[in-house]
N, C-alpha and C positions, 0 to 999 in steps of 0.2 A: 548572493546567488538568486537567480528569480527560477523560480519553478511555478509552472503551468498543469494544468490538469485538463483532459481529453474526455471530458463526457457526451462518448457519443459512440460510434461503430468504429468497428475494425479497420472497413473500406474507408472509414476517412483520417484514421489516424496519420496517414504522411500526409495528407494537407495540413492538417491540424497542429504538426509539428512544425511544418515548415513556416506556419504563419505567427509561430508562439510568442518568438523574439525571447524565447526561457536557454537556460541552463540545463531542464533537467522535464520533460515532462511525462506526467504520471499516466497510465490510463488504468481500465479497469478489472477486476477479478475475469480469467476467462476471458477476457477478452478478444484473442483470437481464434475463439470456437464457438462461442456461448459458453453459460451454465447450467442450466437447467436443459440439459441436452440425453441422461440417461445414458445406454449404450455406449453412445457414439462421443463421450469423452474417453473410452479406451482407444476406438478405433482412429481418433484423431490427435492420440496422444504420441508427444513428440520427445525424444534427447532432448536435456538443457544444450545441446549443442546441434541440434537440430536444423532442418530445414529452415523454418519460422524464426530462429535465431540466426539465422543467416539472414534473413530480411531485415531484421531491427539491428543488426548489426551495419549492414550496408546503408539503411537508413540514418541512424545514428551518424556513421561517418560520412555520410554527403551531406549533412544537415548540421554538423558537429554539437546536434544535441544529446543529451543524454535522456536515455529510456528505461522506463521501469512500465515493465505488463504482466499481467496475468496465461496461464496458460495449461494444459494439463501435460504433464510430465512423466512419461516413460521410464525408470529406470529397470532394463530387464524385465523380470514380470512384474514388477512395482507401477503402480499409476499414483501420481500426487499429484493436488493442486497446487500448482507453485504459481510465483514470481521471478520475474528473472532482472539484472539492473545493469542497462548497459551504457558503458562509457562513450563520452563524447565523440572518441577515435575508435568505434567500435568492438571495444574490448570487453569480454565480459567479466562484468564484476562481484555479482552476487546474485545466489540461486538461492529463496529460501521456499520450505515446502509448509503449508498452512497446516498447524498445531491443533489445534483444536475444529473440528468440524463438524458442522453444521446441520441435525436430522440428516436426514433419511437420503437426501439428498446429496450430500458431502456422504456418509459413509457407506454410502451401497455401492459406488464407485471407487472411493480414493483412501489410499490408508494416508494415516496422519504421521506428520513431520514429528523429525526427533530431536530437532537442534532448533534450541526455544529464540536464541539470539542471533539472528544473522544481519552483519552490516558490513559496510565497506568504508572507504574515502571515496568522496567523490568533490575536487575541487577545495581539500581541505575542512569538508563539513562531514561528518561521522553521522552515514547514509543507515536507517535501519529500517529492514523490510517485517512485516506482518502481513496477513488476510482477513477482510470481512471479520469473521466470528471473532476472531485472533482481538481485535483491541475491546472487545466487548469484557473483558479479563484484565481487573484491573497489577494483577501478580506478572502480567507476561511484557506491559507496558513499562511501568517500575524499572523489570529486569534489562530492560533496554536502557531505561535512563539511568542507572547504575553501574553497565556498562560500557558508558562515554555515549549512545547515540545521542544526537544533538536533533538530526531531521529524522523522523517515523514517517516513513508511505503505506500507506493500507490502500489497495485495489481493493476493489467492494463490489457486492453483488446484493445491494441492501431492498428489499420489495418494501407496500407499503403493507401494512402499515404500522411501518419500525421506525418510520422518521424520527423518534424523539433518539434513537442511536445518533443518525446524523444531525441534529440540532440541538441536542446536549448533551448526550455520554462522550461525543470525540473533542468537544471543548472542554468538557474537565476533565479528560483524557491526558491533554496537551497541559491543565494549568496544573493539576496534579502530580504530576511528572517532569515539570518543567525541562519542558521540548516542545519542537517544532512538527505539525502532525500534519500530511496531505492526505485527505479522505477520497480518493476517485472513484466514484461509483458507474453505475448504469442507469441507462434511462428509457429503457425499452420495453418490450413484453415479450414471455418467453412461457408458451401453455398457459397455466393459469394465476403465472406470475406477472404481476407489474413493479418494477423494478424504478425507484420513486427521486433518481439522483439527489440532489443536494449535496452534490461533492462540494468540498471545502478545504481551505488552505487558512488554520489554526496557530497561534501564537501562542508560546508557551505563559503568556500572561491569561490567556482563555480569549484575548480578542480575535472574532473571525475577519479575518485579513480577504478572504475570496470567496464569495456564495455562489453557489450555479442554484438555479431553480428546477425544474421538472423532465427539461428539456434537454435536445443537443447543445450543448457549451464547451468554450473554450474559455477557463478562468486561469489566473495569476497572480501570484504575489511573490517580495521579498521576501528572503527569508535572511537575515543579520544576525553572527554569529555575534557581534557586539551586543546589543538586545539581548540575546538569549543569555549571555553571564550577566549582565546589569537585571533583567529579569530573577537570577538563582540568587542575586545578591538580596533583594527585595523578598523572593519569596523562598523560606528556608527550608521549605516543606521534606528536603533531599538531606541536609544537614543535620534536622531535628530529628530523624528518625530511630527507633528505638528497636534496632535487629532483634534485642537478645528477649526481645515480649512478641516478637513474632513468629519463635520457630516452628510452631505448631501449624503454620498454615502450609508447610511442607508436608504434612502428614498426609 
Protein backbone atom coordinates (compact mmCIF):
# COMPACT_ATOMS: atom_id res chain seq x y z
CA UNK A 1 0.00 0.00 0.00
CA UNK A 2 1.60 3.42 -0.72
CA UNK A 3 0.20 6.08 1.55
CA UNK A 4 0.79 9.80 1.15
CA UNK A 5 0.47 12.64 3.41
CA UNK A 6 -1.07 16.26 2.54
CA UNK A 7 0.72 18.88 4.41
CA UNK A 8 -0.91 21.82 3.46
CA UNK A 9 -4.62 23.41 3.29
CA UNK A 10 -7.91 22.29 2.88
CA UNK A 11 -8.28 24.23 -0.75
CA UNK A 12 -5.65 22.07 -1.99
CA UNK A 13 -6.35 18.90 -0.69
CA UNK A 14 -8.06 17.39 -4.05
CA UNK A 15 -5.16 18.40 -6.00
CA UNK A 16 -3.11 16.97 -3.74
CA UNK A 17 -4.86 13.70 -3.98
CA UNK A 18 -5.20 13.60 -7.25
CA UNK A 19 -1.43 13.88 -7.91
CA UNK A 20 -0.50 11.41 -4.93
CA UNK A 21 -0.34 8.27 -7.03
CA UNK A 22 -1.13 6.67 -3.14
CA UNK A 23 -3.63 4.20 -1.77
CA UNK A 24 -4.74 6.09 1.04
CA UNK A 25 -3.83 9.67 1.87
CA UNK A 26 -3.62 11.28 5.06
CA UNK A 27 -4.31 15.02 5.86
CA UNK A 28 -4.35 16.97 8.99
CA UNK A 29 -6.09 17.37 12.58
CA UNK A 30 -9.08 19.91 11.66
CA UNK A 31 -8.34 20.12 8.81
CA UNK A 32 -11.39 21.22 7.13
CA UNK A 33 -11.95 24.33 9.40
CA UNK A 34 -8.80 24.98 11.18
CA UNK A 35 -7.99 24.41 14.93
CA UNK A 36 -7.28 27.03 16.80
CA UNK A 37 -10.57 28.59 15.69
CA UNK A 38 -12.52 28.97 19.26
CA UNK A 39 -16.23 29.50 18.72
CA UNK A 40 -16.54 28.81 15.50
CA UNK A 41 -15.58 24.87 15.86
CA UNK A 42 -19.05 24.48 17.22
CA UNK A 43 -20.59 26.67 14.54
CA UNK A 44 -18.88 24.75 11.77
CA UNK A 45 -19.22 21.49 13.26
CA UNK A 46 -20.68 18.81 11.19
CA UNK A 47 -22.49 14.97 11.24
CA UNK A 48 -19.75 12.14 10.62
CA UNK A 49 -22.26 11.92 7.76
CA UNK A 50 -22.31 15.28 6.86
CA UNK A 51 -22.03 17.80 4.29
CA UNK A 52 -18.01 17.79 4.19
CA UNK A 53 -18.23 13.96 4.28
CA UNK A 54 -20.09 14.02 1.23
CA UNK A 55 -17.12 15.88 -0.47
CA UNK A 56 -14.44 13.41 0.63
CA UNK A 57 -16.53 10.94 -0.07
CA UNK A 58 -17.20 12.06 -3.80
CA UNK A 59 -13.63 12.84 -3.78
CA UNK A 60 -12.44 9.53 -2.73
CA UNK A 61 -14.60 7.85 -5.48
CA UNK A 62 -13.56 10.04 -8.45
CA UNK A 63 -10.06 9.67 -7.43
CA UNK A 64 -10.45 5.93 -6.08
CA UNK A 65 -8.22 7.13 -3.24
CA UNK A 66 -8.70 6.53 0.21
CA UNK A 67 -9.03 9.58 2.88
CA UNK A 68 -8.41 10.08 6.22
CA UNK A 69 -9.02 14.04 7.68
CA UNK A 70 -9.64 15.65 10.62
CA UNK A 71 -12.74 17.58 11.40
CA UNK A 72 -14.95 18.84 14.30
CA UNK A 73 -18.00 16.60 14.77
CA UNK A 74 -21.47 17.22 15.84
CA UNK A 75 -23.22 14.63 17.52
CA UNK A 76 -26.60 16.16 18.93
CA UNK A 77 -25.24 18.58 21.43
CA UNK A 78 -21.92 16.76 21.50
CA UNK A 79 -19.01 18.48 19.57
CA UNK A 80 -15.67 16.14 19.13
CA UNK A 81 -12.51 16.34 17.45
CA UNK A 82 -12.74 13.62 15.22
CA UNK A 83 -11.17 11.85 12.12
CA UNK A 84 -12.93 10.33 9.77
CA UNK A 85 -11.50 7.22 7.07
CA UNK A 86 -12.80 6.89 3.87
CA UNK A 87 -12.74 4.28 1.50
CA UNK A 88 -11.47 4.09 -1.89
CA UNK A 89 -15.32 3.79 -3.35
CA UNK A 90 -16.47 6.24 -1.12
CA UNK A 91 -17.57 4.41 1.74
CA UNK A 92 -17.13 5.37 5.12
CA UNK A 93 -15.04 3.48 7.13
CA UNK A 94 -14.15 4.70 10.50
CA UNK A 95 -15.00 7.75 12.65
CA UNK A 96 -12.69 7.99 15.68
CA UNK A 97 -13.21 10.99 18.29
CA UNK A 98 -9.66 12.30 20.00
CA UNK A 99 -9.22 10.78 23.65
CA UNK A 100 -7.22 12.59 25.24
CA UNK A 101 -7.10 16.51 24.61
CA UNK A 102 -5.08 18.93 24.53
CA UNK A 103 -5.25 22.45 27.32
CA UNK A 104 -7.48 24.81 27.03
CA UNK A 105 -7.71 24.66 23.57
CA UNK A 106 -9.07 21.00 23.00
CA UNK A 107 -11.30 21.20 26.21
CA UNK A 108 -13.06 24.44 26.16
CA UNK A 109 -14.79 23.30 22.96
CA UNK A 110 -14.78 19.48 22.53
CA UNK A 111 -15.56 16.70 25.06
CA UNK A 112 -13.11 13.73 24.70
CA UNK A 113 -13.77 10.30 22.84
CA UNK A 114 -14.78 7.15 24.74
CA UNK A 115 -13.70 4.49 22.40
CA UNK A 116 -9.77 4.24 22.84
CA UNK A 117 -9.38 1.79 19.81
CA UNK A 118 -10.93 2.61 16.52
CA UNK A 119 -9.75 0.92 13.19
CA UNK A 120 -10.94 -0.63 10.11
CA UNK A 121 -9.65 -2.77 6.88
CA UNK A 122 -8.57 -0.91 4.35
CA UNK A 123 -7.11 -2.96 1.41
CA UNK A 124 -6.30 -5.84 3.92
CA UNK A 125 -4.04 -3.57 6.24
CA UNK A 126 -5.60 -3.13 9.79
CA UNK A 127 -6.17 0.86 9.53
CA UNK A 128 -5.98 2.59 13.27
CA UNK A 129 -7.04 6.08 13.76
CA UNK A 130 -5.74 8.51 16.79
CA UNK A 131 -5.20 12.55 17.13
CA UNK A 132 -2.27 14.79 17.81
CA UNK A 133 -2.24 14.68 21.76
CA UNK A 134 -3.54 10.91 21.38
CA UNK A 135 0.00 9.25 20.27
CA UNK A 136 1.93 11.46 22.86
CA UNK A 137 0.48 8.20 25.28
CA UNK A 138 2.50 5.63 25.16
CA UNK A 139 -0.65 3.12 26.80
CA UNK A 140 -3.17 4.13 23.90
CA UNK A 141 -0.47 3.39 21.08
CA UNK A 142 0.35 -0.25 22.60
CA UNK A 143 -3.49 -0.73 22.77
CA UNK A 144 -3.69 -0.51 19.15
CA UNK A 145 -0.87 -2.72 18.56
CA UNK A 146 -2.40 -5.29 20.66
CA UNK A 147 -5.27 -4.98 19.02
CA UNK A 148 -4.02 -6.21 15.38
CA UNK A 149 -3.60 -2.43 13.92
CA UNK A 150 -0.76 -2.80 11.62
CA UNK A 151 -0.90 1.07 9.99
CA UNK A 152 -1.56 4.16 12.89
CA UNK A 153 -2.66 7.64 11.24
CA UNK A 154 -2.37 10.60 13.51
CA UNK A 155 -3.71 13.98 11.93
CA UNK A 156 -1.89 16.53 13.82
CA UNK A 157 -1.97 20.00 14.77
CA UNK A 158 1.69 19.94 16.37
CA UNK A 159 3.00 24.05 16.80
CA UNK A 160 6.55 24.83 17.49
CA UNK A 161 8.04 24.30 19.64
CA UNK A 162 7.20 20.46 20.12
CA UNK A 163 9.02 19.24 17.13
CA UNK A 164 11.00 16.78 19.21
CA UNK A 165 7.18 15.01 19.17
CA UNK A 166 7.63 14.88 15.56
CA UNK A 167 11.20 13.80 15.26
CA UNK A 168 11.44 11.40 18.00
CA UNK A 169 8.55 10.42 20.24
CA UNK A 170 6.35 9.20 16.85
CA UNK A 171 9.61 7.09 15.69
CA UNK A 172 9.69 5.34 18.91
CA UNK A 173 6.23 5.42 18.71
CA UNK A 174 6.21 3.18 15.67
CA UNK A 175 9.45 1.11 16.87
CA UNK A 176 7.96 0.46 20.08
CA UNK A 177 4.99 -0.83 19.17
CA UNK A 178 5.84 -2.32 16.11
CA UNK A 179 3.57 -0.71 13.43
CA UNK A 180 3.33 1.32 10.77
CA UNK A 181 2.73 5.27 11.96
CA UNK A 182 1.67 8.36 9.43
CA UNK A 183 2.14 11.52 11.38
CA UNK A 184 0.10 14.46 9.06
CA UNK A 185 0.47 17.64 10.47
CA UNK A 186 -0.04 21.33 9.74
CA UNK A 187 1.97 24.00 8.45
CA UNK A 188 0.55 27.20 8.80
CA UNK A 189 -0.39 29.91 11.47
CA UNK A 190 -3.41 30.18 13.29
CA UNK A 191 -3.34 33.55 16.11
CA UNK A 192 -0.40 33.03 17.82
CA UNK A 193 0.22 29.52 16.74
CA UNK A 194 2.79 28.26 14.23
CA UNK A 195 1.96 25.11 13.48
CA UNK A 196 5.71 23.47 12.56
CA UNK A 197 4.75 20.38 10.04
CA UNK A 198 7.42 17.58 9.86
CA UNK A 199 4.74 15.03 8.97
CA UNK A 200 6.07 11.72 8.53
CA UNK A 201 5.58 8.33 7.41
CA UNK A 202 7.43 5.73 10.13
CA UNK A 203 8.43 2.14 9.91
CA UNK A 204 7.77 -0.07 12.60
CA UNK A 205 11.69 -0.62 12.79
CA UNK A 206 11.84 3.33 13.69
CA UNK A 207 13.25 4.14 10.08
CA UNK A 208 11.65 7.40 8.70
CA UNK A 209 10.47 6.23 5.38
CA UNK A 210 9.01 10.16 4.39
CA UNK A 211 10.04 13.57 5.91
CA UNK A 212 8.04 16.85 4.94
CA UNK A 213 10.04 19.95 6.16
CA UNK A 214 8.21 23.18 7.43
CA UNK A 215 6.36 23.80 4.50
CA UNK A 216 3.44 22.83 1.98
CA UNK A 217 4.31 19.03 1.01
CA UNK A 218 3.10 16.24 -0.44
CA UNK A 219 5.16 13.14 0.93
CA UNK A 220 4.97 9.04 0.51
CA UNK A 221 5.93 5.85 1.27
CA UNK A 222 5.26 2.15 1.26
CA UNK A 223 3.91 0.69 3.72
CA UNK A 224 4.67 -3.61 3.46
CA UNK A 225 2.70 -5.80 5.57
CA UNK A 226 5.61 -8.39 4.79
CA UNK A 227 8.19 -5.97 6.66
CA UNK A 228 6.01 -5.33 9.32
CA UNK A 229 5.96 -9.31 10.59
CA UNK A 230 9.80 -9.81 9.45
CA UNK A 231 10.18 -6.62 11.55
CA UNK A 232 7.77 -8.26 15.02
CA UNK A 233 10.02 -11.28 14.27
CA UNK A 234 13.22 -9.29 14.91
CA UNK A 235 11.98 -7.09 17.36
CA UNK A 236 9.92 -9.00 20.27
CA UNK A 237 9.15 -6.03 22.19
CA UNK A 238 4.95 -7.38 21.81
CA UNK A 239 5.93 -11.06 22.76
CA UNK A 240 8.24 -10.21 25.68
CA UNK A 241 5.76 -8.46 27.45
CA UNK A 242 4.84 -8.99 31.07
CA UNK A 243 0.91 -7.94 31.51
CA UNK A 244 0.55 -9.32 34.90
CA UNK A 245 3.57 -6.38 36.31
CA UNK A 246 1.52 -3.87 34.71
CA UNK A 247 -2.00 -3.76 35.99
CA UNK A 248 -1.59 -0.97 38.00
CA UNK A 249 -1.12 1.44 35.10
CA UNK A 250 -4.99 1.08 34.82
CA UNK A 251 -5.46 2.45 37.98
Amino acid sequence: MKVAVHQGSYAKLPAAVAASDADLVVAAEMITTGYHIGARSHALAEPADGPTAARMSALATETGVALAYGYPERDGAHVYNSVQLIGPGGRRLANYRKTHLFGDIDRSWFEPGTEAVVRADLGGVSVGLVICYDVEFPELVRAHALAGTELLLVPTALMSPYELVADTLVPGRAYESQLYVVYANRCDTEQELTYCGRSCVVAPTGEVLARAGAGPELISADVDRTALLVSRAENTHLADRRPELYRGLSA
